[in-house]
N, C-alpha and C positions, 0 to 999 in steps of 0.2 A: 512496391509501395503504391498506393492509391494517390490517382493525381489529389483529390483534395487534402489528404496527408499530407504530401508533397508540399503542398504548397504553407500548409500550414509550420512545419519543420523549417522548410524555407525562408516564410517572413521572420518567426523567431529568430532562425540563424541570421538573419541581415539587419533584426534589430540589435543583435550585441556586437554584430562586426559593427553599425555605426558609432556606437556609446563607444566602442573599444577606438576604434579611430577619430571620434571628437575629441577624447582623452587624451591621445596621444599629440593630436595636432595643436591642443592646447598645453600640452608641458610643454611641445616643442616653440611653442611660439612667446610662453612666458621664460622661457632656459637659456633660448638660444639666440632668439631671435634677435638682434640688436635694433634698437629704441630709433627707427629709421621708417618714415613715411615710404619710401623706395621698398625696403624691404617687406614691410606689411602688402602693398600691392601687388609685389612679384609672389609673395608667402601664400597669402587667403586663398587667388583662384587655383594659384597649383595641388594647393591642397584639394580643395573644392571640386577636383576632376580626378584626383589620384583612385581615388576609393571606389570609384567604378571599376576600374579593371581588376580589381582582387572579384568584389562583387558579382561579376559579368557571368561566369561559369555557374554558380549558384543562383541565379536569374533564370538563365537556359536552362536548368536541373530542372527547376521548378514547374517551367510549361513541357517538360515531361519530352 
């Protein structure tokens, strides 16, 4: 496949793993999460870093 294919297949694919993992991090946060300042601080950043390491192989895919 041609690197600019590539790339283009690529962004697509990491714009629906995002929406798909904002969606998830938000049911989990309005489900589960308990109504706790503590918790929303330890919740957001871990979230917030999780989503790169699925991402990370499909990044390196990308620049080929």
């Amino acid at each position: 496949m041609p690197l600019r294919q590539r790339k283009l297949v690529g962004s697509l694919l990491l714009l629906v793993w995002m929406l798909l993992y904002t969606a998830i991090c938000v049911q989990i946060a309005v489900s589960w999460l308990p109504d706790s300042h503590l918790a929303r601080l330890i919740f957001y950043p871990v979230a917030g870093i999780l989503w790169v390491f699925p991402a990370r192989p499909l990044v390196f895919w990308m620049r080929g």
